[in-house]
N, C-alpha and C positions, 0 to 999 in steps of 0.2 A: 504494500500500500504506500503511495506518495507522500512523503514525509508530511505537506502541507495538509492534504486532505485528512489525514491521521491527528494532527495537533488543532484544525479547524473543527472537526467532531470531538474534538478535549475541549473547544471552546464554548462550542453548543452545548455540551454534557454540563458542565460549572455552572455555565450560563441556565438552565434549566433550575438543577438543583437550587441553585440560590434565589433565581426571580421567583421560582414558580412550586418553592418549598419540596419538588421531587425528593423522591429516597433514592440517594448515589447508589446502592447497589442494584437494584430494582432496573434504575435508566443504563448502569453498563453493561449489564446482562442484556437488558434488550437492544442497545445499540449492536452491543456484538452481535448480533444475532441478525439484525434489522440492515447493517450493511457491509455482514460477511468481512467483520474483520481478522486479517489472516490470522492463526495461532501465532507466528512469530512478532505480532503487534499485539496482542492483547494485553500480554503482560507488562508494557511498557504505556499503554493508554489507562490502565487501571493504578498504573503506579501513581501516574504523573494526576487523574484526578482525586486517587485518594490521599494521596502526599499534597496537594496541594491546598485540599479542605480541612485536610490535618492541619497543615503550619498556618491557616488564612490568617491570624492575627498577628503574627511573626511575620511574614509575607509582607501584610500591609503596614505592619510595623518599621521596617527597611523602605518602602517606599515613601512613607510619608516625611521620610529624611532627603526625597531628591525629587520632590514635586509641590508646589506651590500650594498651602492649604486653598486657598483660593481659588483654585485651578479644579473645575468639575471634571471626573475622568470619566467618560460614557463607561456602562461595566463591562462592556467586551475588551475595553484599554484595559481596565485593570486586573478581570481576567487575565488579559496577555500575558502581563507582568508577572502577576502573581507565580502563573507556571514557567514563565523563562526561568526568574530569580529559583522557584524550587529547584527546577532543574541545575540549575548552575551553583548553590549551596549546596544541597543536600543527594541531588545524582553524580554517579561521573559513571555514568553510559554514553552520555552525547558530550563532543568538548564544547568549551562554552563558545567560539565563535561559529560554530555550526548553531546552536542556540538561538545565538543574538539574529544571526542572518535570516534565518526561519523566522522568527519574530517579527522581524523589521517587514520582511515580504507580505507577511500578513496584514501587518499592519498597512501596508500600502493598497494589500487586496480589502480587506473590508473599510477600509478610510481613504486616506490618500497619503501624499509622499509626503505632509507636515508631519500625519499621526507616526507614520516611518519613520523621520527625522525623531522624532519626541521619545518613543519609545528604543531606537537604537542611543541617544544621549543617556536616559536611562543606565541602561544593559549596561553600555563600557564605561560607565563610571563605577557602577557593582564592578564588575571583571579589574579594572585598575584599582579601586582603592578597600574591594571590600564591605562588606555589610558593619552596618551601627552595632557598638558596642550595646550589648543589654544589658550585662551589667553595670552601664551607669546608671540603669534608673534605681531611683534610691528607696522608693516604695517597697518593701519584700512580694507584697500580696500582688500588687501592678507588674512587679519585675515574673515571679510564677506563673503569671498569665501570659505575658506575652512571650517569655520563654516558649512555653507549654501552650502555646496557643488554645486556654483554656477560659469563659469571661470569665470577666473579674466578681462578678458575684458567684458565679459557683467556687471559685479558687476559695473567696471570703468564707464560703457557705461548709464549704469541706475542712477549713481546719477551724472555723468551730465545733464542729464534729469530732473530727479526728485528729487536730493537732499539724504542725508544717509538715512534720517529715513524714508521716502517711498521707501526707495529698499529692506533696512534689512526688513520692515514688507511684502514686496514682496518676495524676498527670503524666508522669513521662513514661508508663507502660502503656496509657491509653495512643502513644505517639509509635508504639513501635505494632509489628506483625504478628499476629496472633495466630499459631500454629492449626489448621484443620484439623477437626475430629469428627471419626462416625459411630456408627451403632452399626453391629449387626444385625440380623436377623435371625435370632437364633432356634428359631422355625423352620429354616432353611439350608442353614452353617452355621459351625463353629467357629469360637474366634480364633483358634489355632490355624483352622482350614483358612477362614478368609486372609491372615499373614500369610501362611505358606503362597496360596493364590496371587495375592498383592507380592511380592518379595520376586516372583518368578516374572511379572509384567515391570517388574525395576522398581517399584515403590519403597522406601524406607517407613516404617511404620514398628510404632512402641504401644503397649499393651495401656491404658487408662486404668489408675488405679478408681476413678469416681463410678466405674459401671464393669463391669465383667462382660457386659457387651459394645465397650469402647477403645476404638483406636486411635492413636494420633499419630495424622499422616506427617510424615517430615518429611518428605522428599518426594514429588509427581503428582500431576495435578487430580486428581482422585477421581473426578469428574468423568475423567477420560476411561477409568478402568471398566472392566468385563463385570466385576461384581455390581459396581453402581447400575451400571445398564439392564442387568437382571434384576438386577431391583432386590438383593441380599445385602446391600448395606442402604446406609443411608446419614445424610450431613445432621449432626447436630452437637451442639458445645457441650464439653464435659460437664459443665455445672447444671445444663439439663438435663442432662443424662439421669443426676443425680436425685430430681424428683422422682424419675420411673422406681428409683433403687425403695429410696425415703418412705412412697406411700404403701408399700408393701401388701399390693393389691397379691390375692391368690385365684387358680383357676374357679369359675362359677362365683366371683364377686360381683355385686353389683355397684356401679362409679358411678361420679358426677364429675365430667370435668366442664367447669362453669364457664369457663373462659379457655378454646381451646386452640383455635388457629395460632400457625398453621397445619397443628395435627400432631408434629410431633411426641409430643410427651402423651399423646392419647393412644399413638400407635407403639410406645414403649411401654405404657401397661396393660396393653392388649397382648403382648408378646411376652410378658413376664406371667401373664394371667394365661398364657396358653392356648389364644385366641378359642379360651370359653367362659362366659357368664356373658356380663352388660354391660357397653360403656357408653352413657348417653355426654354425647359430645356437644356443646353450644357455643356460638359465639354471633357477635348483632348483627354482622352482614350475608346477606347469602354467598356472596364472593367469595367471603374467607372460611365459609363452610365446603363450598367445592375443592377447595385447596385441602380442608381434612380429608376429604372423600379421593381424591386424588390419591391424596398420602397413602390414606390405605388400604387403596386397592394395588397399589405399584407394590406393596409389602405384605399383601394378600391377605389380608387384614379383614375380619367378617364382622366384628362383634361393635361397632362403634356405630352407633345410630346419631348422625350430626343432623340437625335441627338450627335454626336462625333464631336467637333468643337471647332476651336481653337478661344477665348472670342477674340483674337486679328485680327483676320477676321473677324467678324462676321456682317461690315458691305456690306461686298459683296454679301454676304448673305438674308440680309432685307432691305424695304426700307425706306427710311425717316416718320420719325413722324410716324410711325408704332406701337409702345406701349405706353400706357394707366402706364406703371411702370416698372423698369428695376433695378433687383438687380444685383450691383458688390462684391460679396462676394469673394474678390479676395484671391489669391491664396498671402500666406504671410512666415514669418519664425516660425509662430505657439508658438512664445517665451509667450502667455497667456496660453496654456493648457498644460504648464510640469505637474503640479499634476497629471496627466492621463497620460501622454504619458513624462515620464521623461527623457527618452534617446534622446532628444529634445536638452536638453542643449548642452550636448556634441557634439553634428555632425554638429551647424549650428555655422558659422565663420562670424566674422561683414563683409566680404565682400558679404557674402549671402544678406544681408538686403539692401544693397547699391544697388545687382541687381534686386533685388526681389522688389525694391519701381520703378524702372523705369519700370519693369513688370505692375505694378499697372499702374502706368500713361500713359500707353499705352495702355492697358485695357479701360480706361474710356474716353481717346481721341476715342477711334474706336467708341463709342454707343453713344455719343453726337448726333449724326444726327439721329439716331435712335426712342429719344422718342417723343412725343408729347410735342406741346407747353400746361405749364402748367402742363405737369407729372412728377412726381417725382422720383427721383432716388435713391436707397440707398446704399451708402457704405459701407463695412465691413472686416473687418479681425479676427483675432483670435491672435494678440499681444499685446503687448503693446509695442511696441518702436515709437517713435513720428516722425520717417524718412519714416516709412508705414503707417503712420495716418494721423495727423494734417501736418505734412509737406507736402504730398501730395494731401491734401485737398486743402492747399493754393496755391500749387502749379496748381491745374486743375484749382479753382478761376480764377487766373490770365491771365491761355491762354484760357478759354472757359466764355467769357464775358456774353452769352444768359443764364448763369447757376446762379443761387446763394443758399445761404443756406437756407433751407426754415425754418422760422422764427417758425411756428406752430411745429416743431419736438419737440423744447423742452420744450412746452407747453402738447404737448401729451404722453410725457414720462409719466412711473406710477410716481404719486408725490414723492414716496420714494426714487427716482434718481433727481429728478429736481434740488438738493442743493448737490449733492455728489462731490468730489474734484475733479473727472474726467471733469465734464461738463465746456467746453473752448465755447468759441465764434464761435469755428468750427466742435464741435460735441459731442460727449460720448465717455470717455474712460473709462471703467471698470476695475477695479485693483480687481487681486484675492482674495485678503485679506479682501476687503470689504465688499463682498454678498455670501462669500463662493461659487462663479462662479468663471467660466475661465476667465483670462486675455482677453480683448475683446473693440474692437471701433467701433461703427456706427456712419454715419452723413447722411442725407436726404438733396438732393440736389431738387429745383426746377426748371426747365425751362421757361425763360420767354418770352423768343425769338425764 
């Protein structure tokens, strides 16, 4: 593919995401696909837009040292910039005057030979003298952000939480590459089998101590392998994995999984259950109910009855004491899985987490009547902030008295978590930087009344 046409669809892709609040991984999967970009290009247009959504505050932190405040930059300009400068800091695939020239031409193809001139001045002044020092800004909380190209209220927001040096080592895990994991299908194969399989087609792959049905691929892109295609494995992050392990569904259980797209964890206690009993699956869109139905039929998967339903009805719906186990994988501000999905930082405001925790606890007041005395419930999210976790943990504690934490959860963790800085009195929280996993919190409620 023509170098231009390849970094001109980097421009479009940014340009989406950021005007038109797209999910970066969502538009590069379907761009590659949409205009056939070669395999020898993918991995270098996924680099350059997710390296560059990563560093965007760091990015426009350097620029705003060689551009007139004053000076409105159309945002396909500062686009431009944005990825030359990644490119030329933090790549050395391309040298940088193959960079700047590319840049420049574009700029002359979608603008004219002033925008050319203006963005080539740019470049070789980065390339001669260098990007701004960040360490002179004298703010600690300002200087971590835009280091860690994180805002400055959530940087503020995490180490009242957790203090400097578990945010900085959270911010700068959320900046690096988060290693692939799957599930098998162990329906179908072994996880012994599916290495040996994977190891023979060249892949490099380590056992996941979080599931007995997970793998982390280190080496090839997994995607491409014989087992994904037959549909005996399947992509999901160790710390999900770790619900399927948690709620300890057995074969002929009857589940709730309340909130379930896109499938995942419904099709990992369907597979630990034996694909026999019941798992009725919901979530509010029909869209994202065809994506469980997908899911598991590609993993042959029977017992999962997805339904379009809002987790906040859902007791009009069923009646008392009706499941045997009931997952609230509730719907959160996703602030654990920026390494994947980076343009996360940007779009979600702390008044989001303030609504989105009362969401939660109204989620889990509606399915208290629901389970069984003596069944277990488990919570989850995909953040880390402790207003959608432990606070709302203690927060259900206190108005649903028939409920408490079931002491066996973190006895049954894999022992390699049982002593980890996450583990509180009210559950799991997982920090990125620790397992090379998503940011991520489960707790296992029992009913006792």
């Amino acid at each position: 593919m023509k170098k231009y046409l390849l970094r001109n669809t980097i421009i479009d892709l940014l340009l989406r995401i950021e005007l038109d609040n797209g999910y970066s991984h969502l538009l590069i999967n379907h761009e590659i696909k949409a205009k056939n970009i070669p395999t020898k290009d993918e991995g270098l247009l996924t680099e350059i837009v997710y390296g560059t959504i990563q560093r965007k505050l760091t990015l426009d932190y350097y620029i705003s040292h060689f551009v007139n405040p004053k000076k409105k930059l159309e945002p396909w300009v500062k686009i431009l910039l944005r990825m030359s400068i990644y490119q030329m800091v933090f790549l050395d695939k391309v040298p940088d005057h193959a960079i700047i020239h590319e840049a420049v031409e574009i700029a002359k193809q979608r603008g004219h030979k002033g925008i050319g001139s203006f963005v080539n001045a740019i470049l070789r002044n980065i390339q001669r003298n260098g990007t701004p020092d960040i360490n002179e800004i004298s703010d600690d909380i300002e200087r971590l952000s835009i280091e860690t190209s994180h805002p400055k209220w959530l940087v503020k927001r995490w180490i009242n939480e957790y203090g400097f040096q578990r945010t900085r080592e959270m911010c700068e895990a959320n900046l690096q590459h988060k290693p692939m994991s799957v599930r098998i299908q162990p329906l179908k194969i072994t996880r012994d089998e599916a290495i040996q399989q994977l190891e023979k087609e060249g892949y490099v792959v380590n056992k996941s101590f979080f599931s007995k049905q997970g793998l982390i691929i280190e080496k090839g892109n997994i995607l491409k392998s014989s087992l994904f295609e037959q549909g005996v494995i399947t992509i999901q992050d160790q710390s999900s994995m770790l619900v399927g392990e948690m709620i300890d569904a057995r074969p002929g259980c009857t589940v709730l999984d309340a909130c379930s797209a896109p499938g995942g964890k419904a099709t990992h206690i369907a597979e630990k259950m034996k694909n026999e009993g019941h798992i009725h699956a919901h979530d509010l869109h029909q869209k994202k109910i065809k994506l469980i139905n997908e899911k598991a039929k590609g993993l042959n998967i029977t017992i999962i009855d997805a339904v379009p339903m809002d987790a906040r009805k859902l007791d009009e719906h069923y009646s008392e004491e009706m499941f045997d186990r009931i997952l609230i994988d509730a719907p959160c501000s996703g602030l654990g899985v920026m390494r994947g999905k980076p343009d996360i930082k940007y779009s979600k405001k702390e008044e989001d987490i303030e609504r989105l925790s009362i969401i939660q606890q109204e989620i889990l007041s509606t399915v208290v009547p629901l389970l069984k005395i003596d069944g277990l419930l488990v919570y989850s999210t995909c953040t880390v902030d402790t207003a959608e976790n432990e606070e709302v943990v203690k927060q259900f504690l206190a108005k649903h008295t028939n409920y408490e934490i079931d002491q066996t959860f973190f006895s049954d963790l894999p022992k390699e978590l049982q002593s980890t800085i996450g583990i509180t009195a009210y559950g799991l929280q997982l920090f990125p930087q620790e397992f090379e996993t998503d940011g991520f919190f489960l707790t296992r409620f029992r009913r006792v009344s």
